[in-house]
N, C-alpha and C positions, 0 to 999 in steps of 0.2 A: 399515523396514517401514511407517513413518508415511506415506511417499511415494508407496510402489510400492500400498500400498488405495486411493490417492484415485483417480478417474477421471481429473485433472488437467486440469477443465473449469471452472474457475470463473467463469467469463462470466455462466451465467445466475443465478450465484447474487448477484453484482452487482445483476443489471436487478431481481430479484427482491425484496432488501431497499428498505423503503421510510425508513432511515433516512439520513441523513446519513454519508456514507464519506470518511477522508482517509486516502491514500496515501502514506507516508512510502518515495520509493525512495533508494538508494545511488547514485550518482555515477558507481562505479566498480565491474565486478563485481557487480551488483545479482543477488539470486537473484528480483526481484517482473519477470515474466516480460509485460509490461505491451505489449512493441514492435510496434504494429502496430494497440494496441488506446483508444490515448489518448483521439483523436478521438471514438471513441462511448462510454469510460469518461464522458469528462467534458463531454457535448453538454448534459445535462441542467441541469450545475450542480452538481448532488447529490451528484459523487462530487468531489475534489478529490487531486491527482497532484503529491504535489511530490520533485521531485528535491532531493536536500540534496548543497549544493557539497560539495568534501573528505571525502567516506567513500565506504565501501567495504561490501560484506555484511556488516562489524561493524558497522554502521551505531548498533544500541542499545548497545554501548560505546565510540562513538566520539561519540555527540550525545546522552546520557542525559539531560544538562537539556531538551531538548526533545521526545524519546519520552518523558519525564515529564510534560513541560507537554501533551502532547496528550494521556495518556490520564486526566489528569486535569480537563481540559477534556471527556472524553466522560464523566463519572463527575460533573460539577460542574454 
């Protein structure tokens, strides 16, 4: 149900934050739906796309030390 409420348009809510964004996607299987859209994600600078080698949609139980180090980098 978390899914099927969202309009599944997150585009303008990108352009719209004026904070600093980083994009932690999957390798393999990624659910972050990004294909088509890198180019004007990250024209600005402002948003940052990184694909992590060797994972897969588990991606925060397969690279915890570094989905740790980044959200404690936004919190730090």
């Amino acid at each position: 149900s978390n899914f099927a409420s969202h309009g599944h348009d997150p585009w303008p809510s990108f352009e719209a934050a004026d904070v600093p964004i980083r994009i932690l996607k999957a390798e393999t299987g990624s659910t972050c739906r990004s294909d088509g859209h890198e180019a004007a994600l990250t024209a600005s600078g402002r948003i940052r796309l990184e694909v992590i080698p060797g994972t897969t949609h588990f991606l925060p139980m397969e690279r915890p030390d570094l989905v740790r180090s980044t959200l404690l980098d936004l919190v730090g």
